[in-house]
Phi, psi and omega in degrees: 000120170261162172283175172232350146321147148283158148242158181270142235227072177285120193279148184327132116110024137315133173277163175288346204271011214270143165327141142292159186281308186323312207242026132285344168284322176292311192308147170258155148285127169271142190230144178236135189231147172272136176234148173226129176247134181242136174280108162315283183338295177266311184128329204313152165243158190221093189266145169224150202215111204223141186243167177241180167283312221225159225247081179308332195257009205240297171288203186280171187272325184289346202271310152332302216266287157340291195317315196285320179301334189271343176305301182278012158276312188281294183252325166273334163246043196309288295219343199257329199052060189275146179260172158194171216206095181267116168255352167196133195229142168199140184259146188220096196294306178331312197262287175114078182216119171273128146215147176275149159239123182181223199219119174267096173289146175202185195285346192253349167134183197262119176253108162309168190213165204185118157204153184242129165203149203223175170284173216264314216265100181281016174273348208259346189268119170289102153333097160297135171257000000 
């Protein structure tokens, strides 16, 4: 009798209970980043949690910094159309911590920003030399 299953092509002396690698290659991955955005204006703070395909913290800090604005474009703000305006971005590979500074435009006027955002997991931080 055959399966009509694959099996997986487990390398020697792999336990059965463990993932396969083959098919874990295949998985698309996800990395979930914590944002905490601060209102210049007000003082008010916001935390947000958001996820990418791909590993974000890896790439340049705007690309990171997009990611998070098209979350809150998309989803925290659908109804608003918001714009923004990055004027200084910087990573700090030790802590694996991005943060922006810049003017979040919206229909109600222009907010300066302050945001941080790091990964959800601190198990997911890649250790910097």
């Amino acid at each position: 009798m055959t399966s009509r299953y694959r099996r997986c092509a487990r390398p020697r002396g792999m336990e059965p209970r463990e993932p396969c690698p083959s098919l874990l290659r295949r998985l698309p991955m996800t990395t979930t980043y914590t944002a905490v955005m601060f209102d210049a204006a007000t003082g008010a703070q916001n935390t947000y949690t958001f996820s990418t395909e791909t590993d974000l913290m890896e790439a340049s800090r705007i690309r990171l910094v997009e990611a998070f604005m098209d979350y809150v474009d998309h989803v925290q703000l659908p109804k608003e159309g918001i714009r923004y305006d990055v004027q200084t971005a910087l990573k700090n590979h030790a802590l694996g911590v991005v943060t922006a500074t810049g003017v979040l435009k919206v229909q109600r006027g222009d907010i300066p920003f302050m945001v941080m955002i790091s990964r959800a997991d601190p198990s997911e931080q890649v250790t910097g030399s």
